[in-house]
TORPA-4810 file (N, C-alpha, C, O; in nm, 3 decimals):
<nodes>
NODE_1_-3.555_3.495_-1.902_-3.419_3.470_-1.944_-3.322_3.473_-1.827_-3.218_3.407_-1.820_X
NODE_2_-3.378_3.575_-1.718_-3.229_3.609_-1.607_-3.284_3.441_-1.529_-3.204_3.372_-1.467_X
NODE_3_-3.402_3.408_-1.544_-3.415_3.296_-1.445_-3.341_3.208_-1.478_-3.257_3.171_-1.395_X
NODE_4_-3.348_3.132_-1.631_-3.245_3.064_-1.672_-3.154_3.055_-1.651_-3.118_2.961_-1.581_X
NODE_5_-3.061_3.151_-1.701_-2.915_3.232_-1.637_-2.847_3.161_-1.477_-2.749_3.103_-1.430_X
NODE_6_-2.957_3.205_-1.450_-2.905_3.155_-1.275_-2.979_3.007_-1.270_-2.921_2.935_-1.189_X
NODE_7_-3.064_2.955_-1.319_-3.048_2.803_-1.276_-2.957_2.728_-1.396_-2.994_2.610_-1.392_X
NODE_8_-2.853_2.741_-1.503_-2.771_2.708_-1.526_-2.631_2.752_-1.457_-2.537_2.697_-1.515_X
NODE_9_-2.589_2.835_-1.350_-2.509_2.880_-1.293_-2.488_2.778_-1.183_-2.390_2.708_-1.157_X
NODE_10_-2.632_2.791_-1.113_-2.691_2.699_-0.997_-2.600_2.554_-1.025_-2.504_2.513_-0.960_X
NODE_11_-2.659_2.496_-1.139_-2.679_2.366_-1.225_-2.532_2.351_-1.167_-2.496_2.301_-1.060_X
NODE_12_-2.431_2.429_-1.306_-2.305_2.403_-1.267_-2.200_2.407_-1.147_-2.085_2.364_-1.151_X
NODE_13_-2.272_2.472_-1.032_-2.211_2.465_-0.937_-2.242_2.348_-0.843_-2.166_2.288_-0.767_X
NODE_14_-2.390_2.325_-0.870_-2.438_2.259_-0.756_-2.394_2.099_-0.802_-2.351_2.020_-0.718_X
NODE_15_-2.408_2.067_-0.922_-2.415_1.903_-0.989_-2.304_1.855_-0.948_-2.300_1.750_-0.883_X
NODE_16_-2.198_1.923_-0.979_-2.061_1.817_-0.948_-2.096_1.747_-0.783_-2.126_1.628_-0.771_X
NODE_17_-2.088_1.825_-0.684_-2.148_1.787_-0.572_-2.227_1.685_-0.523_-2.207_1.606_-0.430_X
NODE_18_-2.329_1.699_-0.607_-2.441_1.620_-0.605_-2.441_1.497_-0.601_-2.529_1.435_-0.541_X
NODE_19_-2.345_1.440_-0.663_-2.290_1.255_-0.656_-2.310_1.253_-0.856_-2.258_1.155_-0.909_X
NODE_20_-2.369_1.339_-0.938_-2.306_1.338_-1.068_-2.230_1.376_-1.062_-2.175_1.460_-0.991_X
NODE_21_-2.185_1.254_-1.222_-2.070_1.249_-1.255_-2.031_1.332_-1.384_-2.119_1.405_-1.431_X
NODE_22_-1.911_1.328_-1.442_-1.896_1.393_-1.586_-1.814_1.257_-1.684_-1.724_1.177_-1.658_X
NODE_23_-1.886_1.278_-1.787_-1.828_1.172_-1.916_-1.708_1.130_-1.830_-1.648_1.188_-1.739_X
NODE_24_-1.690_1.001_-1.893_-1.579_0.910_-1.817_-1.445_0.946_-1.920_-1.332_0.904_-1.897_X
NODE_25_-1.476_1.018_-2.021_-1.356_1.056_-2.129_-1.220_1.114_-2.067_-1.203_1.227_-2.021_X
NODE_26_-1.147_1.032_-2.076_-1.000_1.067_-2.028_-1.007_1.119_-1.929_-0.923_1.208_-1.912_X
NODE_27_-1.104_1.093_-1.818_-1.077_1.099_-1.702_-1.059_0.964_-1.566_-1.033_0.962_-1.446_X
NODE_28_-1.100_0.846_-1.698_-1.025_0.728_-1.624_-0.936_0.668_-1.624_-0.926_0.564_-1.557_X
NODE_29_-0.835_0.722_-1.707_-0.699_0.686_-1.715_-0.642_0.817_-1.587_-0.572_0.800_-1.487_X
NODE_30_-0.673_0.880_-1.613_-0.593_0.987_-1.495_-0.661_0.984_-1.324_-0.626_1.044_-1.222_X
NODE_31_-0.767_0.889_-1.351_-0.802_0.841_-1.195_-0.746_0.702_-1.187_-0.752_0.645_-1.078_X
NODE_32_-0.713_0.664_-1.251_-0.617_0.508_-1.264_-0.487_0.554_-1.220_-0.430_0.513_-1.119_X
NODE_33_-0.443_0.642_-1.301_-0.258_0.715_-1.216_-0.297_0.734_-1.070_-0.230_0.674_-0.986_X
NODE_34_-0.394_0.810_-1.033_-0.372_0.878_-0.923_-0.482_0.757_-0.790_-0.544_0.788_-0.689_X
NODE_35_-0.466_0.657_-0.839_-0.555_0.560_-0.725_-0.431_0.516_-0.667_-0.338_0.500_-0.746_X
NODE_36_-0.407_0.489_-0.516_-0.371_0.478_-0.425_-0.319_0.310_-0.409_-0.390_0.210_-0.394_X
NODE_37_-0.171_0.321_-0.419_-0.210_0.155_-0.411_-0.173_0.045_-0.279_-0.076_0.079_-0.210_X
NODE_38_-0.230_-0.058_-0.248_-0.232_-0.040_-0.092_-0.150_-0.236_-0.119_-0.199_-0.334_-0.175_X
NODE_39_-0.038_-0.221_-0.061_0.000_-0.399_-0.063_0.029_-0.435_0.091_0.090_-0.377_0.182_X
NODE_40_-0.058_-0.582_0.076_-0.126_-0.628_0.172_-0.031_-0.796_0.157_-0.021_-0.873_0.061_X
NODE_41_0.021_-0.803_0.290_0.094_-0.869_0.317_0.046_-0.993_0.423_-0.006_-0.955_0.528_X
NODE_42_0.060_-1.126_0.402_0.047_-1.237_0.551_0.157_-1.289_0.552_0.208_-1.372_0.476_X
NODE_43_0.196_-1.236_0.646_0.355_-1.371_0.697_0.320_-1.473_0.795_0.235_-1.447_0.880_X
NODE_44_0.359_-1.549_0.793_0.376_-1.700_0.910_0.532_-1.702_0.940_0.614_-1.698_0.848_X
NODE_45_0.566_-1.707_1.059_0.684_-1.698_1.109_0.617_-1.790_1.273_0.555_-1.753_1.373_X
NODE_46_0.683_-1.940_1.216_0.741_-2.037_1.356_0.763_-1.959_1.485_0.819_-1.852_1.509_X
NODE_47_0.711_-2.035_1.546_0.778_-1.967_1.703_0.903_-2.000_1.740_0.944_-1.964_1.851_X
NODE_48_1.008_-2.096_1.626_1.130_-2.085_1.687_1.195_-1.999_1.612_1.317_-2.013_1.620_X
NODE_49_1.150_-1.892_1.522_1.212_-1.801_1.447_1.161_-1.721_1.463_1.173_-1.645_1.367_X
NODE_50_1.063_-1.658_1.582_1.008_-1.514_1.577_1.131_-1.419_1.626_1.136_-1.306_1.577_X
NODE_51_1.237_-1.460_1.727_1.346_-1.351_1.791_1.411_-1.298_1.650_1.450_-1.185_1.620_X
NODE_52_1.408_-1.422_1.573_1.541_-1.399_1.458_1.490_-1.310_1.398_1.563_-1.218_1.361_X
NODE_53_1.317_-1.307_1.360_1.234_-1.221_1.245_1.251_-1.078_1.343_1.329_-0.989_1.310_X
NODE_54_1.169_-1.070_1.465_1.179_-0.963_1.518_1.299_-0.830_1.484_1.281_-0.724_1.423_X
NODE_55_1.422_-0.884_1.548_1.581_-0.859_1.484_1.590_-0.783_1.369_1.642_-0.672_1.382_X
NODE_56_1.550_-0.818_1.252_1.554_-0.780_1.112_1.399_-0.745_1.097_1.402_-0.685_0.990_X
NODE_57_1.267_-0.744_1.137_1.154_-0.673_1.119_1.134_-0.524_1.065_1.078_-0.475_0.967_X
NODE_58_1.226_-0.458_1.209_1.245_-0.346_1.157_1.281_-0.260_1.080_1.241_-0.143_1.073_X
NODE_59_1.385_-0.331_0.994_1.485_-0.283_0.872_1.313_-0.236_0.770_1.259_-0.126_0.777_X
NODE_60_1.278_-0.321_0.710_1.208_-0.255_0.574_1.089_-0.170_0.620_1.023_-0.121_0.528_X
NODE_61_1.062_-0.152_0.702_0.900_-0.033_0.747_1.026_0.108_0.759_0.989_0.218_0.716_X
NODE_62_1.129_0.099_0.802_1.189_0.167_0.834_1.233_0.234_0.707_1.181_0.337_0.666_X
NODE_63_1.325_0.176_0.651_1.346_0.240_0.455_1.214_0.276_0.405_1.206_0.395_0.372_X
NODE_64_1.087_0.194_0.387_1.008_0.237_0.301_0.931_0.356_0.382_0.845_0.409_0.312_X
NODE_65_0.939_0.399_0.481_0.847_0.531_0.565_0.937_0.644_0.499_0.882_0.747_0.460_X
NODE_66_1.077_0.629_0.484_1.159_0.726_0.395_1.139_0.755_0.220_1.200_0.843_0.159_X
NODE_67_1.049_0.669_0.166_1.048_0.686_0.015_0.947_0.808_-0.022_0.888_0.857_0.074_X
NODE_68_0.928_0.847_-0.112_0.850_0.929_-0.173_0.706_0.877_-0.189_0.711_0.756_-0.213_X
NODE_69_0.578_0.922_-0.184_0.431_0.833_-0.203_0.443_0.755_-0.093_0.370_0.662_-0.129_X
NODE_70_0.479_0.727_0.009_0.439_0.622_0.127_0.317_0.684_0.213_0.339_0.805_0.219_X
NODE_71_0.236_0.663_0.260_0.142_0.716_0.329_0.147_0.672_0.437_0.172_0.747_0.530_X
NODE_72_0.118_0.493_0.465_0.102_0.472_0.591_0.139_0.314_0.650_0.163_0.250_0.547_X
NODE_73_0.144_0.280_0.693_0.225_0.129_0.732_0.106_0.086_0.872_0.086_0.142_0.979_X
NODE_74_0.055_-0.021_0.818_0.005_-0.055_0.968_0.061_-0.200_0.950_0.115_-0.242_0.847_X
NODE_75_0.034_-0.294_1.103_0.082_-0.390_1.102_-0.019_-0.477_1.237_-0.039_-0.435_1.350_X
NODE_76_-0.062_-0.591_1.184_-0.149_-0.661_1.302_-0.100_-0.823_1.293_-0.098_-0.907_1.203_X
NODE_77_-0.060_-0.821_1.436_-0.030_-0.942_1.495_-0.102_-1.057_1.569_-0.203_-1.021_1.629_X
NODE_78_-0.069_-1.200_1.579_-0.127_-1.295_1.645_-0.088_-1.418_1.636_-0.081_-1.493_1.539_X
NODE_79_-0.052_-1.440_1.801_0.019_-1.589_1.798_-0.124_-1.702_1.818_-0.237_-1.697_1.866_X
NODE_80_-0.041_-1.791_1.756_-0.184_-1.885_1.739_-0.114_-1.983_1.889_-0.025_-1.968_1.972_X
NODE_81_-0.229_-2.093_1.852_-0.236_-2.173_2.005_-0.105_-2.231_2.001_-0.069_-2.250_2.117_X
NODE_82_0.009_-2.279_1.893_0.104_-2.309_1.898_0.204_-2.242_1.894_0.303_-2.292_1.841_X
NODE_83_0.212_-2.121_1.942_0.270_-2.028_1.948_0.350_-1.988_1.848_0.467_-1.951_1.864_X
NODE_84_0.273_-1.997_1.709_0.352_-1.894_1.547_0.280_-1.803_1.538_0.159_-1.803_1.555_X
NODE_85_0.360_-1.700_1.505_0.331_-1.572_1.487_0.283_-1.512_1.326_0.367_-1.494_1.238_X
NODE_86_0.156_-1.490_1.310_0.093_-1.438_1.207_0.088_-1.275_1.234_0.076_-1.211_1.338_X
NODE_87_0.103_-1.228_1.076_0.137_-1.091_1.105_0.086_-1.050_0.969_0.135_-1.104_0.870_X
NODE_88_-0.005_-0.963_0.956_-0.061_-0.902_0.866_-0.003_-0.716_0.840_-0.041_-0.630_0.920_X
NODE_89_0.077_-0.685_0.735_0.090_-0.555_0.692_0.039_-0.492_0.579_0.034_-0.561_0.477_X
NODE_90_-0.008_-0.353_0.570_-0.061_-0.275_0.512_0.013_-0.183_0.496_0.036_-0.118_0.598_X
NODE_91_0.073_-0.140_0.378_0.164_-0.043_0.295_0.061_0.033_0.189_0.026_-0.006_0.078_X
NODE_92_0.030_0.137_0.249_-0.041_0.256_0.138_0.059_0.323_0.082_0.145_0.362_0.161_X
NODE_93_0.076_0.353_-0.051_0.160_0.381_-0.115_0.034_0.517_-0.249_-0.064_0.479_-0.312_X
NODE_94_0.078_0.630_-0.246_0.032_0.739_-0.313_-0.023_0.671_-0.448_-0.144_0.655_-0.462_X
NODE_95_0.033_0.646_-0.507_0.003_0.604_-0.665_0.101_0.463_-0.766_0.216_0.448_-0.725_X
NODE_96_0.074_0.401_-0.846_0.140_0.298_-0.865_0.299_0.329_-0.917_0.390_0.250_-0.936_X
NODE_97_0.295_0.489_-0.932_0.464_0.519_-0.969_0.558_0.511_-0.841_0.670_0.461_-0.839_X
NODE_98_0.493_0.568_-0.736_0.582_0.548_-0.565_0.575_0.398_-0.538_0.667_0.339_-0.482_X
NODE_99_0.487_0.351_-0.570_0.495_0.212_-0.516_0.605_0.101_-0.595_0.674_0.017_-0.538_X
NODE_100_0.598_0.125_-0.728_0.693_0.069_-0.846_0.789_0.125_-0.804_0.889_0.056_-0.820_X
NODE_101_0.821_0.271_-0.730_0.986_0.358_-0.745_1.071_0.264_-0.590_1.183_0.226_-0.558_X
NODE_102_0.883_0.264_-0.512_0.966_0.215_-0.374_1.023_0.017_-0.386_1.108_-0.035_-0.314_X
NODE_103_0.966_-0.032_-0.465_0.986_-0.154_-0.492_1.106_-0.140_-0.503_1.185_-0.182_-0.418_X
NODE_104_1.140_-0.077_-0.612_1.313_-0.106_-0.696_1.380_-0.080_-0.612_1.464_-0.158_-0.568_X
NODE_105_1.356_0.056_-0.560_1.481_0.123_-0.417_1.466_0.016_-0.293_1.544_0.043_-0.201_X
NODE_106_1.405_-0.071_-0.276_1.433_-0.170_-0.140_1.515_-0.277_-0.208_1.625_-0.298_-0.155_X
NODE_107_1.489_-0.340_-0.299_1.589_-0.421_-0.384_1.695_-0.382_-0.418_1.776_-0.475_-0.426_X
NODE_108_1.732_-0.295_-0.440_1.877_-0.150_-0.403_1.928_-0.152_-0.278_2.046_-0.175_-0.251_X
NODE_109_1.859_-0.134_-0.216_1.892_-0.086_-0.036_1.926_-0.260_0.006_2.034_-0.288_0.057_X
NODE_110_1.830_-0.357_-0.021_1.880_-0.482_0.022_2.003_-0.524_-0.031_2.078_-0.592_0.039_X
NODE_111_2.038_-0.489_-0.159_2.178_-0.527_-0.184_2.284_-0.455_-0.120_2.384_-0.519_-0.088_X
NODE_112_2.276_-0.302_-0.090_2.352_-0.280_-0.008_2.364_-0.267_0.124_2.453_-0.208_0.185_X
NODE_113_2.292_-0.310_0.158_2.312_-0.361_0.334_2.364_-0.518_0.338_2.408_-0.565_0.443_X
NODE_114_2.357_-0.594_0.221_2.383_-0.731_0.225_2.264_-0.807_0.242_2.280_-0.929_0.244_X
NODE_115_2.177_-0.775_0.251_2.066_-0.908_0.290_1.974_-0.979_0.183_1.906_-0.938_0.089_X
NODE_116_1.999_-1.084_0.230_1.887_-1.144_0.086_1.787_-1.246_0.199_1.812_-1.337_0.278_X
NODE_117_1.633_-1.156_0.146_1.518_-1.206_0.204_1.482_-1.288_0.182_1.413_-1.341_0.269_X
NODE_118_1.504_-1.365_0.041_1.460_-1.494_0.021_1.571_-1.632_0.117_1.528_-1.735_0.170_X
NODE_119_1.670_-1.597_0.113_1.759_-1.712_0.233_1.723_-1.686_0.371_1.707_-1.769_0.461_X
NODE_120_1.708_-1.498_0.378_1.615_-1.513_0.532_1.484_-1.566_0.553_1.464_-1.602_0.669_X
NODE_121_1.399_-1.578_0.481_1.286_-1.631_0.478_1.292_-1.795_0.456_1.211_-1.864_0.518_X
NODE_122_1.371_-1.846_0.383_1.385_-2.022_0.386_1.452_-2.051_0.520_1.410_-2.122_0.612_X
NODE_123_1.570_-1.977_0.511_1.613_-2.052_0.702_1.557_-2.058_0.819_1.596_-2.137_0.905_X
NODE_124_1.437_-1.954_0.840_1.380_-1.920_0.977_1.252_-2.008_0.909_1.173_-2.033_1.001_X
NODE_125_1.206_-2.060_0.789_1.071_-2.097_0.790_0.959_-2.017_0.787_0.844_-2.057_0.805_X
NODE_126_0.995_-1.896_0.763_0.890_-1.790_0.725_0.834_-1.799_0.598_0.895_-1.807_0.491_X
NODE_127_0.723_-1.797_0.615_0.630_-1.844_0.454_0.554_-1.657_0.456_0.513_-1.613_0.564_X
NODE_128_0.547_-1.574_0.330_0.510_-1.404_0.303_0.389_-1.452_0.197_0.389_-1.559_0.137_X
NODE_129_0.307_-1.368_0.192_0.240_-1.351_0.029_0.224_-1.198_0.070_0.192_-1.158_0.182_X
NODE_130_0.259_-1.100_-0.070_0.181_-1.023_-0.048_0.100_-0.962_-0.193_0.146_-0.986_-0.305_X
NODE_131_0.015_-0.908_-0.180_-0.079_-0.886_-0.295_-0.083_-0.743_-0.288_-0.045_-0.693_-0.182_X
NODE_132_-0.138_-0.639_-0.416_-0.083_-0.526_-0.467_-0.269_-0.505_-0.479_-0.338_-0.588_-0.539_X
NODE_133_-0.311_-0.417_-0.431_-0.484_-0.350_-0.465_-0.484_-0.178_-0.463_-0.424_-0.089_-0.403_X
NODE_134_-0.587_-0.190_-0.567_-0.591_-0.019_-0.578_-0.738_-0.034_-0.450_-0.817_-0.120_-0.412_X
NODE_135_-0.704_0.120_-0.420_-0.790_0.185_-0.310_-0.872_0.293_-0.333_-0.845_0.412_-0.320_X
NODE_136_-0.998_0.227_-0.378_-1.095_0.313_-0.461_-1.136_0.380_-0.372_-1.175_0.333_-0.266_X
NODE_137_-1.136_0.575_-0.417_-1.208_0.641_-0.326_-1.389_0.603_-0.307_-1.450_0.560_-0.405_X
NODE_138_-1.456_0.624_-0.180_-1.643_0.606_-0.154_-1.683_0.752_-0.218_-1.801_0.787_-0.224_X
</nodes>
């Protein structure tokens, strides 16, 4: 009986560890809140509008490193043979509530600084996509 005892003790300590899992019951909605959400950005910006982009670049990494849930900002560059500048960013954002809270507050913050990104982006010829992915923990 005491052997039992201790390899159900064992059991429960050791299994979670182990790479088992436990029933997926209401614990995939609360790993859905708490997945990480990462938006992934390509801009094209002309080489006769990179000074102008440069100029104003800095404004939004700058507000969103101040929001709540921001984690981390990377950013990778490359001028092609015709000298336009491709620029790839990565915005990790804690969970889809910081990322939804930081959305609204830059659309806030852009109205009051005055700027509207969509007329900056048609005049310089800057073409953006960016796409929204959760970041499944391994």
């Amino acid at each position: 009986m005491k052997k039992i005892k201790i390899f159900v003790l064992f059991s429960l300590a050791v299994l979670p560890f182990a790479g088992f899992t436990q029933p997926q019951t209401g614990i995939s909605k609360n790993k859905q809140y708490m997945e990480s959400k990462v938006v992934i950005g390509k801009i094209y910006i002309p080489k006769n509008s990179i000074e102008d982009f440069r100029k104003q670049a800095g404004v939004t990494p700058a507000f969103l490193k101040t929001q709540q849930g921001f984690i981390k900002n990377e950013v990778y560059e490359k001028t092609d043979d015709s000298g336009n500048l491709h620029v790839i960013t990565i915005v990790t954002w804690q969970n889809q509530e910081s990322y939804m809270h930081a959305q609204q507050s830059l659309t806030e913050y852009y109205k009051k600084i005055n700027f509207d990104r969509m007329e900056f982006r048609d005049r310089l010829k800057i073409t953006a996509e960016y796409e929204v992915y959760s970041q499944q923990e391994n």
